[in-house]
BATIDO-588398 format. One record per residue (C-alpha): x, y, z; residue number from 0. Coordinates in Angstrom, 1 decimal, always signed. Each point is the difference from the previous one (the first is absolute). Example, Ala and Ser with C-alpha at 12.3 -4.5 7.8 and 13.67 -1.06 7.14 Angstrom:
<pts>
+--------+--------+--------+-----+
:     c1 :     c2 :     c3 :  nr :
+--------+--------+--------+-----+
:  +12.3 :   -4.5 :   +7.8 :   0 :
:   +1.4 :   +3.4 :   -0.7 :   1 :
+--------+--------+--------+-----+
</pts>
This chain:
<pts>
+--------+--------+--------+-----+
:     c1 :     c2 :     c3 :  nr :
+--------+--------+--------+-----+
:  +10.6 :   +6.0 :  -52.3 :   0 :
:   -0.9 :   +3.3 :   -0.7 :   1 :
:   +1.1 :   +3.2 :   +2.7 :   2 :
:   -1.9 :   +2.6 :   +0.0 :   3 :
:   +1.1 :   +3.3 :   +0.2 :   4 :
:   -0.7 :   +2.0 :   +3.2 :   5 :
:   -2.5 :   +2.5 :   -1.4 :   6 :
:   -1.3 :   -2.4 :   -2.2 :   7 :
:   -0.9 :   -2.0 :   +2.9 :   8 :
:   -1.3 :   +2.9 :   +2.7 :   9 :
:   -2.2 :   +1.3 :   -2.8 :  10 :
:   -0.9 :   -3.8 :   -0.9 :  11 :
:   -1.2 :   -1.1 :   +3.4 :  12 :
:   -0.8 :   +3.0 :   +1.6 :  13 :
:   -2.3 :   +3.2 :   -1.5 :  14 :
:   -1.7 :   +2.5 :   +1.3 :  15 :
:   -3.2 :   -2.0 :   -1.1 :  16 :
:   -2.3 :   -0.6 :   +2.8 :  17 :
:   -1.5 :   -2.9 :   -1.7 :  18 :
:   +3.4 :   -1.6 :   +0.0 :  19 :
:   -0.1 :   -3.1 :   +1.6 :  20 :
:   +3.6 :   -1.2 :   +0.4 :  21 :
:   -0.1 :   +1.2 :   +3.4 :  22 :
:   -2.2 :   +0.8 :   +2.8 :  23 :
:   +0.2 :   +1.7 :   +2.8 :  24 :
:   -0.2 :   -0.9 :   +3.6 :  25 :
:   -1.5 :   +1.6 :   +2.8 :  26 :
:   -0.4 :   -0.3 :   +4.0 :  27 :
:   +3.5 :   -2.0 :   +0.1 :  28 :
:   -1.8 :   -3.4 :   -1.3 :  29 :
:   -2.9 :   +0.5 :   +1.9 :  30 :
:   -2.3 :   +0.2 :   -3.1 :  31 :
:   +0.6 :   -2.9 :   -2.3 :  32 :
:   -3.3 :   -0.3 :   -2.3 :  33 :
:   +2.3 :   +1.3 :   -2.5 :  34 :
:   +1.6 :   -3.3 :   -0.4 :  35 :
:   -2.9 :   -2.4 :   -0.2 :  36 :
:   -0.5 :   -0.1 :   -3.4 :  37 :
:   +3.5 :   -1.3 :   -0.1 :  38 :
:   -1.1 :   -2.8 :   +2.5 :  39 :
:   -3.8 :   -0.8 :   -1.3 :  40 :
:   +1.2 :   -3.1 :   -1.7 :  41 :
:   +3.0 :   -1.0 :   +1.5 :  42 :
:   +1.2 :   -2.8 :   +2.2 :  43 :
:   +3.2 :   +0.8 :   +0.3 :  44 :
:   +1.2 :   +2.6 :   +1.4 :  45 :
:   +4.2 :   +0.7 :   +0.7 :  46 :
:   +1.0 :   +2.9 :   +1.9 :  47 :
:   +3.7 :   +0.6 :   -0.5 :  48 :
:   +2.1 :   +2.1 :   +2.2 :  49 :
:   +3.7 :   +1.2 :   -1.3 :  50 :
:   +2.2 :   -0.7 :   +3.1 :  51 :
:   -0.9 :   -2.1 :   +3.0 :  52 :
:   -0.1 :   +2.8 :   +2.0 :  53 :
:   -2.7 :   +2.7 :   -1.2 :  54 :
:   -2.3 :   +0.8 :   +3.3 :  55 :
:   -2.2 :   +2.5 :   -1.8 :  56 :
:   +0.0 :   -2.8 :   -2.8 :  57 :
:   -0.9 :   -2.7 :   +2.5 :  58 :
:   -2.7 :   +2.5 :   +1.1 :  59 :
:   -1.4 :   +0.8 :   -3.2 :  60 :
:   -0.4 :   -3.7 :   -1.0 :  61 :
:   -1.8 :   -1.2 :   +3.7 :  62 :
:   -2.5 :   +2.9 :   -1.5 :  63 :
:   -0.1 :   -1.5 :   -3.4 :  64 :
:   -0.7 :   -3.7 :   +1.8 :  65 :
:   -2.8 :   +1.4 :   +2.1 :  66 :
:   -2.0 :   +1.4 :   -2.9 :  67 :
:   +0.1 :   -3.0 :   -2.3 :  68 :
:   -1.2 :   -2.3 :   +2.9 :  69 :
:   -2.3 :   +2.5 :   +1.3 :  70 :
:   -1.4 :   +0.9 :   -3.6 :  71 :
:   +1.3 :   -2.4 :   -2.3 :  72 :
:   -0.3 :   -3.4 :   +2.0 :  73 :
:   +3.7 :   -0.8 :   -0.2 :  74 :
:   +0.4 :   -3.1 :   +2.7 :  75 :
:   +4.2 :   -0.8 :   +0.5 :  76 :
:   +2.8 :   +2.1 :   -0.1 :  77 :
:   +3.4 :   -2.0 :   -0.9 :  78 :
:   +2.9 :   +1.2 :   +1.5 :  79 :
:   +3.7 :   -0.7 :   -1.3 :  80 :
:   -0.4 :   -2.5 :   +3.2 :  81 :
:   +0.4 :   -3.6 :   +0.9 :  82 :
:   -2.4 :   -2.0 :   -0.7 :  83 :
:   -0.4 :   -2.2 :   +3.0 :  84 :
:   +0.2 :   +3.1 :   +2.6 :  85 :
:   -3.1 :   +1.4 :   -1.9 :  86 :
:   -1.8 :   -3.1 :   +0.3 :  87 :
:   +0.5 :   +0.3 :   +4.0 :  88 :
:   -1.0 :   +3.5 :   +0.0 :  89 :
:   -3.2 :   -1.0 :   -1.6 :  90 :
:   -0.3 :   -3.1 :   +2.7 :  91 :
:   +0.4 :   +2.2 :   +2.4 :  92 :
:   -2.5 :   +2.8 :   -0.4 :  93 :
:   -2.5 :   -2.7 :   -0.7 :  94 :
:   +0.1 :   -0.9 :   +3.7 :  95 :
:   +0.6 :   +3.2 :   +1.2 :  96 :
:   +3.5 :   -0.3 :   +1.1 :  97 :
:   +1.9 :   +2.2 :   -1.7 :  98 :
:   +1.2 :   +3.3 :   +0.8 :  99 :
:   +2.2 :   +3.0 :   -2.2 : 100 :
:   +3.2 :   -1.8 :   +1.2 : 101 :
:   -1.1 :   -3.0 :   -2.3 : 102 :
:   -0.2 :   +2.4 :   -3.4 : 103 :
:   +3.7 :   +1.0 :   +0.8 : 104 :
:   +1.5 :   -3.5 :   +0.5 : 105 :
:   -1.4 :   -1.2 :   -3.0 : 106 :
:   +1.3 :   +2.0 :   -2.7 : 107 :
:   +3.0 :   +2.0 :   -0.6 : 108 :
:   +0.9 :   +2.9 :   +3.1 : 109 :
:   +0.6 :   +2.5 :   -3.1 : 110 :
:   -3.7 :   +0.4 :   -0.4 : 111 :
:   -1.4 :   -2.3 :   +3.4 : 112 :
:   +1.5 :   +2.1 :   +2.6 : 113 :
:   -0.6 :   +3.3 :   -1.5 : 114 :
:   -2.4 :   +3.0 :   +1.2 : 115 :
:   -1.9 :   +0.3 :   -2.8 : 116 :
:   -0.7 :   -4.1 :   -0.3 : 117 :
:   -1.7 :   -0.3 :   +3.0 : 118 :
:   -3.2 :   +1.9 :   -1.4 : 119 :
:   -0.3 :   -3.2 :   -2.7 : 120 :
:   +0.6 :   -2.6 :   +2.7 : 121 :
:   -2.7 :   +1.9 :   +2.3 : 122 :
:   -2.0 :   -0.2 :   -3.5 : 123 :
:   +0.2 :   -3.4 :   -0.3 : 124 :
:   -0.6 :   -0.8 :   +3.4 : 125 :
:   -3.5 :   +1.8 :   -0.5 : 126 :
:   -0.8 :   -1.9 :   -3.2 : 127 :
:   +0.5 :   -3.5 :   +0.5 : 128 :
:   -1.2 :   -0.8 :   -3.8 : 129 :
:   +3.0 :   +1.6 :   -1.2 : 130 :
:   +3.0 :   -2.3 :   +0.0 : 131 :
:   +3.3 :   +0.6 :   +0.6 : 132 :
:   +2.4 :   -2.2 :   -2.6 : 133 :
:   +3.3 :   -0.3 :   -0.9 : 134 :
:   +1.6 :   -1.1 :   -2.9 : 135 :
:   +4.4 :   +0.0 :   +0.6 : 136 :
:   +1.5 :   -2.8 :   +1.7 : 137 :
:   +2.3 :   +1.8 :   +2.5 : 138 :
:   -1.6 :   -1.8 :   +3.3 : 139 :
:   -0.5 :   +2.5 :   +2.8 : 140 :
:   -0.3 :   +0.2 :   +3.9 : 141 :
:   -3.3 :   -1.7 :   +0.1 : 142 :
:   +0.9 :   -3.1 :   -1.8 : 143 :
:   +3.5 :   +0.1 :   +2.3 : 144 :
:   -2.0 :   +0.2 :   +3.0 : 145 :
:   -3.6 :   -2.4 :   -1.3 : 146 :
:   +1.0 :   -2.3 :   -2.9 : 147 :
:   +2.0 :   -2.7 :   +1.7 : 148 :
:   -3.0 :   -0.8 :   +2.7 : 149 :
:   -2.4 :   +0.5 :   -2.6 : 150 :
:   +1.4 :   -2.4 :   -2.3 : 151 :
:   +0.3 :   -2.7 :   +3.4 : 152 :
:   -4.0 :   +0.6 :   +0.1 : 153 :
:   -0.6 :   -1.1 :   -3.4 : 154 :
:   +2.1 :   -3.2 :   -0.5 : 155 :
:   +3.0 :   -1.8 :   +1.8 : 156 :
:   +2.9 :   +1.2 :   -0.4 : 157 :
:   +3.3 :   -1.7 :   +0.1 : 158 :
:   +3.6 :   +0.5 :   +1.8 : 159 :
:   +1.2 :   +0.8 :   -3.4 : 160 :
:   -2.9 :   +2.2 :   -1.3 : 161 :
:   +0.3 :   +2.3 :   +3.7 : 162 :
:   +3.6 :   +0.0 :   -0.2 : 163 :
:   +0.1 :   +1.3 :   -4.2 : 164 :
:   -3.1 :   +2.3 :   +0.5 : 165 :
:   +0.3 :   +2.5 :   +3.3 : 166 :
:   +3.9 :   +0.7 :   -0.9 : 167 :
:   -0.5 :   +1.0 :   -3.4 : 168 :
:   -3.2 :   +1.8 :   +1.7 : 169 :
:   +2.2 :   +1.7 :   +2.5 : 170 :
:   +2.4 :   +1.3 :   -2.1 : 171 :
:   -1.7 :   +1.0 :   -3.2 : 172 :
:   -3.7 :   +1.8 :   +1.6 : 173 :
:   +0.0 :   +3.3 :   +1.1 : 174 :
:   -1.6 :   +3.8 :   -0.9 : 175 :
:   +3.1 :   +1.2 :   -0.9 : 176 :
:   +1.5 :   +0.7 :   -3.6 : 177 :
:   +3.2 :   -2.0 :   +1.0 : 178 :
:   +2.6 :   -2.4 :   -2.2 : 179 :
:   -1.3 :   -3.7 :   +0.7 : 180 :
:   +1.2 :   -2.6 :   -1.3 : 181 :
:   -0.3 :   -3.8 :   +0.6 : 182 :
:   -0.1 :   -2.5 :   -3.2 : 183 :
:   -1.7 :   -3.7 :   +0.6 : 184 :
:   +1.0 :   -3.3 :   -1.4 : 185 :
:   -1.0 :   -2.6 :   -2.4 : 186 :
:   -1.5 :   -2.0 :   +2.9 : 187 :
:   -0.9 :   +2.8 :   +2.2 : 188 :
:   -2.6 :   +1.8 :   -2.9 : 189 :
:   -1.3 :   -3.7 :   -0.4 : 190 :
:   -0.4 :   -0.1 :   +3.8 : 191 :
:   -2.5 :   +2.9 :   -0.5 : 192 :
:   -1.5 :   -0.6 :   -2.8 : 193 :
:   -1.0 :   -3.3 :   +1.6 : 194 :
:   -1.5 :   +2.3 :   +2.9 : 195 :
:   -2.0 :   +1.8 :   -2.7 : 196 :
:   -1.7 :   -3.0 :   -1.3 : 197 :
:   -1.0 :   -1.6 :   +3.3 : 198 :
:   -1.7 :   +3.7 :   +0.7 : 199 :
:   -3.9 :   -0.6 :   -0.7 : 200 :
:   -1.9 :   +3.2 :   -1.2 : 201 :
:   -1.6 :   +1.0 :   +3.6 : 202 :
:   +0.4 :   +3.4 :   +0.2 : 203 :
:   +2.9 :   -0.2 :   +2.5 : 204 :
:   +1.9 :   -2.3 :   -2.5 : 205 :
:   -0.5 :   +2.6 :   -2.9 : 206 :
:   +1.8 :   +2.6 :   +1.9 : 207 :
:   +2.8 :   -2.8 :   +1.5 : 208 :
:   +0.3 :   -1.0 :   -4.4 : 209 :
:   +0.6 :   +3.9 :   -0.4 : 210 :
:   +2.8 :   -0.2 :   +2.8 : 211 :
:   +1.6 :   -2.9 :   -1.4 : 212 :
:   +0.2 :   +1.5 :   -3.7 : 213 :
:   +1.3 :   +2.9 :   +1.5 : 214 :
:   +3.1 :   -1.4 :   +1.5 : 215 :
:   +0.3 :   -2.3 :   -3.1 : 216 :
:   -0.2 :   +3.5 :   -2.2 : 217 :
:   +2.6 :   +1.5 :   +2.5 : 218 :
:   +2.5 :   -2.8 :   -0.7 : 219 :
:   -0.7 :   +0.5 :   -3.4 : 220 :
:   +0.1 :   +3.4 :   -0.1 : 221 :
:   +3.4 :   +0.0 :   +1.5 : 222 :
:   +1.5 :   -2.2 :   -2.5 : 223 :
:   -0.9 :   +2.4 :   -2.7 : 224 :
:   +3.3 :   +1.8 :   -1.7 : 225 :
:   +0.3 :   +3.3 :   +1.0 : 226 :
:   +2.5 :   +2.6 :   -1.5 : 227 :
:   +1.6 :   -2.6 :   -1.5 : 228 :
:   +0.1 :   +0.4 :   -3.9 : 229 :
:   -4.2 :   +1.2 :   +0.7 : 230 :
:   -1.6 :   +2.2 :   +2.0 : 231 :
:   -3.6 :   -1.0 :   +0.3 : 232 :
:   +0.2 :   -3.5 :   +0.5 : 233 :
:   -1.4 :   +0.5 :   +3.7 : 234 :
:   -2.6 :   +2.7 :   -0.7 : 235 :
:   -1.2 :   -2.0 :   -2.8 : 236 :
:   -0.7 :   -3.2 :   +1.6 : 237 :
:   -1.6 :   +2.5 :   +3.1 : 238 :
:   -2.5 :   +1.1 :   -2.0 : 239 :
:   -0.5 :   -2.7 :   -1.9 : 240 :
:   -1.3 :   -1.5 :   +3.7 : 241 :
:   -2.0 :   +3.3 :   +0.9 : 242 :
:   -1.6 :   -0.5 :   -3.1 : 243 :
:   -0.8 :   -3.9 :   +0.7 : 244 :
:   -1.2 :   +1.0 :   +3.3 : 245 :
:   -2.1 :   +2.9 :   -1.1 : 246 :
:   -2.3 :   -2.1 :   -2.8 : 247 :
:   -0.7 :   -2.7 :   +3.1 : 248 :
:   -1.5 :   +3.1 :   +1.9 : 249 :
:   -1.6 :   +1.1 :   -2.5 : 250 :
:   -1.6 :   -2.8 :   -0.6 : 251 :
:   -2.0 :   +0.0 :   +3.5 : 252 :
:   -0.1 :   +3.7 :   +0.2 : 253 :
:   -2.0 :   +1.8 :   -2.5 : 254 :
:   +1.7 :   +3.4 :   +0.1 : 255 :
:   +3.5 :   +0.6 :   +1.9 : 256 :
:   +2.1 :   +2.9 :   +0.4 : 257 :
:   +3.8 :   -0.6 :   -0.1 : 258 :
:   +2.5 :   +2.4 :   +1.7 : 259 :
:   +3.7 :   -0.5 :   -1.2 : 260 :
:   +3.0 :   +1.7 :   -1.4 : 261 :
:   -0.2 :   +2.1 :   -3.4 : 262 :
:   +2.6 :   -2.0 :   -1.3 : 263 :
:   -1.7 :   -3.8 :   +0.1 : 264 :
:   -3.3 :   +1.9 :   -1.7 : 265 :
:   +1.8 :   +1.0 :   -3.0 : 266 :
:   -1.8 :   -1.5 :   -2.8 : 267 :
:   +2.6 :   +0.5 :   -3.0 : 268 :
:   +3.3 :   +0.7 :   +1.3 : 269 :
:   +1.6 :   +0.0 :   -3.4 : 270 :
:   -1.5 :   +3.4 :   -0.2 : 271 :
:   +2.2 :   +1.6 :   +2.5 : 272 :
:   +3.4 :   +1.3 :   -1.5 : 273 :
:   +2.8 :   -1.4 :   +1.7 : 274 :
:   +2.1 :   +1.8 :   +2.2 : 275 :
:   +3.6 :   +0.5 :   +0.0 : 276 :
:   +0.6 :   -1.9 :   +3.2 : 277 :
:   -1.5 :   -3.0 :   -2.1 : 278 :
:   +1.4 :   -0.4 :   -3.2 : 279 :
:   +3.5 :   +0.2 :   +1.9 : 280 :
:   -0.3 :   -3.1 :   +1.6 : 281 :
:   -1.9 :   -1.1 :   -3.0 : 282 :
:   -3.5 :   -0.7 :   +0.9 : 283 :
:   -3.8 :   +1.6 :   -1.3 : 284 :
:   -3.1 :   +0.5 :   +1.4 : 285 :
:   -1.3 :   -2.1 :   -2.9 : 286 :
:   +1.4 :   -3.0 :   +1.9 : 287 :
:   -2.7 :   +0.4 :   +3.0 : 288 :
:   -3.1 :   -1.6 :   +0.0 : 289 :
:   -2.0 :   +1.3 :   +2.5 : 290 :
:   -3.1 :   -0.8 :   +2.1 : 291 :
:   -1.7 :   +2.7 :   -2.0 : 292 :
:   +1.1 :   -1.5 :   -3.2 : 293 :
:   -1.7 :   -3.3 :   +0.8 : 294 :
:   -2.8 :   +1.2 :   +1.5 : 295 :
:   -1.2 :   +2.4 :   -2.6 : 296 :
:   +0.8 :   -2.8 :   -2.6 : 297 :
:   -2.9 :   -2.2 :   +2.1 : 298 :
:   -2.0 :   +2.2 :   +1.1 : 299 :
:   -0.4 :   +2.7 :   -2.8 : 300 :
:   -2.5 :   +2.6 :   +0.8 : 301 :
:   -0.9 :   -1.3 :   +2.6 : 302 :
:   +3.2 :   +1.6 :   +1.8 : 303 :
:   +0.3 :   +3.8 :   +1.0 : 304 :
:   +3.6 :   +0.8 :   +0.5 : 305 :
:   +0.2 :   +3.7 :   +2.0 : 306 :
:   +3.6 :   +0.9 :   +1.2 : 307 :
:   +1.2 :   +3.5 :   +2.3 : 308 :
:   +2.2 :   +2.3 :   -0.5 : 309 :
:   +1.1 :   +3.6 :   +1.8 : 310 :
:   +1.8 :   +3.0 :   -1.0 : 311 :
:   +1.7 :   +0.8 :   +3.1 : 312 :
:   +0.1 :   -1.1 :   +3.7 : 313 :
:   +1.7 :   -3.2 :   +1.5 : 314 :
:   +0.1 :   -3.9 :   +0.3 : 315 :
:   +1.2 :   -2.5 :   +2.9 : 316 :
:   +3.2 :   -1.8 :   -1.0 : 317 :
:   -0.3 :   -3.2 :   +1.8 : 318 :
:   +3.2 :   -1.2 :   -1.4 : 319 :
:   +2.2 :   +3.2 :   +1.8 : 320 :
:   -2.8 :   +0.4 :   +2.4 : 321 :
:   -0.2 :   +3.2 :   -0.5 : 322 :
:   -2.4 :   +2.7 :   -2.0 : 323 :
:   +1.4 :   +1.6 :   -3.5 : 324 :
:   -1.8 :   +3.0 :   -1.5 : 325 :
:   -0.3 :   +0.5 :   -3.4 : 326 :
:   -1.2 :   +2.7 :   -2.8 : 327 :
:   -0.2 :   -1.2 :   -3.7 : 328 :
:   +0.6 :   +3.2 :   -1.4 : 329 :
:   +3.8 :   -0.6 :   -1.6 : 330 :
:   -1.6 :   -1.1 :   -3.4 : 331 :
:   -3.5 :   +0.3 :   -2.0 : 332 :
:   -2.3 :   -2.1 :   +1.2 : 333 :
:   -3.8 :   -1.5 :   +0.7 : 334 :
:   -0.1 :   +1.2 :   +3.6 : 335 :
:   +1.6 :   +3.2 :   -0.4 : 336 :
:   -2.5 :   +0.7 :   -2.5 : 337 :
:   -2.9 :   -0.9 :   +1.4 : 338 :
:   +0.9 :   +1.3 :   +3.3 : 339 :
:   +0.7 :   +3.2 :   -1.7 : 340 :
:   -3.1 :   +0.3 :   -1.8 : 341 :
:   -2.6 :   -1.2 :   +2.9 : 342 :
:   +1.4 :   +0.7 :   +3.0 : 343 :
:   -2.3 :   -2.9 :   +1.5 : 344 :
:   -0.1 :   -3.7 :   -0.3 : 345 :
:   -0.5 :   -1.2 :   -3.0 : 346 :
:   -1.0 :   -3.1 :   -1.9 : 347 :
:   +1.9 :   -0.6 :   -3.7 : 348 :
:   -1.5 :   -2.4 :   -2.3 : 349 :
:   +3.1 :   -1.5 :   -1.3 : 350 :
:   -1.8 :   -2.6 :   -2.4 : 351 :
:   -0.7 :   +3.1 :   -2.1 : 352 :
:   +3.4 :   +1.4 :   -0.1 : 353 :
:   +2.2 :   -1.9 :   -2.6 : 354 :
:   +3.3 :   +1.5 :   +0.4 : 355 :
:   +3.0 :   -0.3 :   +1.8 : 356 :
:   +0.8 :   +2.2 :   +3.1 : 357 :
:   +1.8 :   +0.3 :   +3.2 : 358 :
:   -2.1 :   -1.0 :   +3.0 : 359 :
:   +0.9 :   -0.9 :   +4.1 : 360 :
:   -2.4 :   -2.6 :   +0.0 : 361 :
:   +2.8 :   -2.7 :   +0.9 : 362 :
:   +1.4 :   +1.2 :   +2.7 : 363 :
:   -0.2 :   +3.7 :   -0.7 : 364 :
:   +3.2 :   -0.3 :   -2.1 : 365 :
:   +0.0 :   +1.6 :   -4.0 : 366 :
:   -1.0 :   -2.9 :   -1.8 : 367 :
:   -1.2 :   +0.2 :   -3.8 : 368 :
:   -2.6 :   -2.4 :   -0.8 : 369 :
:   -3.4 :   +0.1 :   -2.2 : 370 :
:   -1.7 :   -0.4 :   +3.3 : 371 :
:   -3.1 :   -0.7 :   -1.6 : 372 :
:   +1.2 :   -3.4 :   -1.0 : 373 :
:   +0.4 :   -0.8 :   +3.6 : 374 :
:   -3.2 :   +1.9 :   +1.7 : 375 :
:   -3.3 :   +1.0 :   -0.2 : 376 :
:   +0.7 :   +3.1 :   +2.2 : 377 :
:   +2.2 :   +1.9 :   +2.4 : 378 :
:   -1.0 :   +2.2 :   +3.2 : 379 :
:   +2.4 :   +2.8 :   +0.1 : 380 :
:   +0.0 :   +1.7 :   +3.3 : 381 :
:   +2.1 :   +3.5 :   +0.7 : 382 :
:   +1.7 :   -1.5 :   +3.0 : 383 :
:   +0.1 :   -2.8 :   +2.2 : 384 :
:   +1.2 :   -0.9 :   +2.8 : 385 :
:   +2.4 :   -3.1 :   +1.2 : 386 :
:   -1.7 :   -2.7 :   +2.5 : 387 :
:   +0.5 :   -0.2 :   +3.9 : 388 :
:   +0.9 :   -2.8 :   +1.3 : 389 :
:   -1.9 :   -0.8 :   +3.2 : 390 :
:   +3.7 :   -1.2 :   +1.9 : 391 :
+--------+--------+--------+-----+
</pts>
């Protein structure tokens, strides 16, 4: 794989051309966003990839971006790196009515549920019943804790054995937080549930009680994945590989979705990033990975619009820490810099139409060489953002 050199590349990517359309610029702090329609006018598909799980002005940016292709585009679900079964609640719920902003935050992770800038999409989606919320991980969360037990008692009998296997596991294993879980199943307890699963008829309250079920069966599974232990993607692998499941059954009753997730699982050709020192010592590659992006642009072709974010400058919540890190890439050429540099605004880089290899923040605003435009259609870069507030 060919690296360009630095001037090479600046004068490659960028001119002085007006007419140059690698990039465009931004204005009104993603209040105006006709500019990116023609990227959406035949799309169904859309991923919007943030770089750490902590990016407010990112988080805000996107809710923007989600608002316009509903409003103009007639996008009608948003999939969140959420359970499954705690979506199909919330959507229960705001069909009668009962549901208030303290449901959106116990039914998906607190990283981005009980956050500031969240609560303007859950207000949006309270206001616009038509638009669903969905979620496609199997980490269960407070709602199915607190719901999935009674629920299931509603829909069929239930045994001793069945209570006594399902609400512990439930218990320990559902919450909002990114925490360590860990709880492995049986030979005879997976049967146990699978046998639940099949006596589930397809009402609508058994569809979301079959998604609760797979996802404690993909949890088990999940956890009985090697990890660190001769490979490294083992786990993230067979992760996506279930986003990916989950996302073709929603797109196969919704007929345009938006999907909000990590950078990382949207990379469509990981074998294009250079690997980093960190990596080859413990003798691992990127080329390993097979992502949710991977699949899903494999399926879904061009149909799929894959837009990630980046920033210059500014800061990002550490939820691991708990605490908020600044950052500047400045230390080394590269795509933000650059950009940053030349515009002084937000800006939108075609990446399709740059094929080279370069440093860019886009995963996790670390200096990572990649020919990003084997990954992504495009990447907002923004001066500066700030981290997210956490509403505790």
């Amino acid at each position: 794989m060919k690296i360009t050199p630095l001037f090479l590349f600046l004068l490659t990517i960028f001119s002085c051309n007006t007419d140059n359309d690698h990039q465009m610029t931004i204005v009104d702090d993603f209040e105006e966003l006709s500019i990116i329609d023609k990227w959406v006018k035949d799309k169904e598909i859309v991923f919007l990839g943030e770089p750490t799980h902590g990016d407010g002005s990112i988080f805000s940016a996107r809710i923007k971006i989600i608002k316009h292709l509903v409003e103009k585009h007639g996008f009608d679900a948003v999939i969140f790196e959420s359970n499954g079964y705690d979506a199909f609640f919330i959507n229960e719920l705001r069909k009668t009515g009962q549901i208030s902003l303290d449901d959106f935050r116990q039914s998906t992770f607190s990283i981005w549920g009980n956050t500031e800038e969240l609560q303007e999409l859950w207000e949006f989606l309270l206001e616009n019943e038509h638009v669903e919320f969905l979620g496609m991980d199997h980490y269960p969360h407070n709602l199915m804790k607190i719901q999935f037990l009674a629920d299931m008692k509603q829909e069929i009998k239930l045994s001793k054995e069945e209570i006594q296997l399902i609400q512990p596991m439930v218990d320990s294993i559902a919450t909002t937080e990114l925490l360590p879980r860990r709880y492995y199943l049986d030979s005879l307890e997976l049967a146990m549930l699978g046998n639940l699963k099949s006596r589930l008829k397809n009402s609508t309250p058994s569809l979301r009680l079959q998604e609760g079920v797979d996802n404690l069966i993909h949890f088990s599974a999940f956890e009985s994945q090697d990890h660190l232990q001769g490979q490294f993607w083992p786990k993230f692998n067979y992760r996506d590989s279930l986003m990916f499941e989950s996302l073709k059954r929603h797109t196969k009753i919704h007929k345009k979705v938006i999907v909000w997730l990590a950078s990382a699982h949207g990379l469509e050709n990981p074998s294009s990033i250079i690997d980093p020192d960190d990596l080859r010592e413990i003798g691992q590659t990127y080329s390993d990975m097979v992502t949710l992006g991977k699949l899903a642009k494999s399926h879904f072709g061009d149909k799929m619009l894959n837009l990630v974010f980046s920033a210059y400058s500014g800061s990002f919540y550490d939820f691991i820490d708990k605490k908020e890190i600044e950052f500047r890439l400045d230390s080394v050429p590269n795509l933000e810099k650059y950009v940053i540099e030349k515009n002084k605004s937000i800006t939108l880089v075609d990446l399709r139409k740059i094929d080279s290899v370069f440093f860019s923040g886009i995963l996790g605003f670390e200096y990572i060489q990649a020919n990003w435009g084997k990954n992504f259609d495009g990447v907002f870069i923004i001066p500066e953002v700030k981290a997210s507030k956490r509403l505790d």
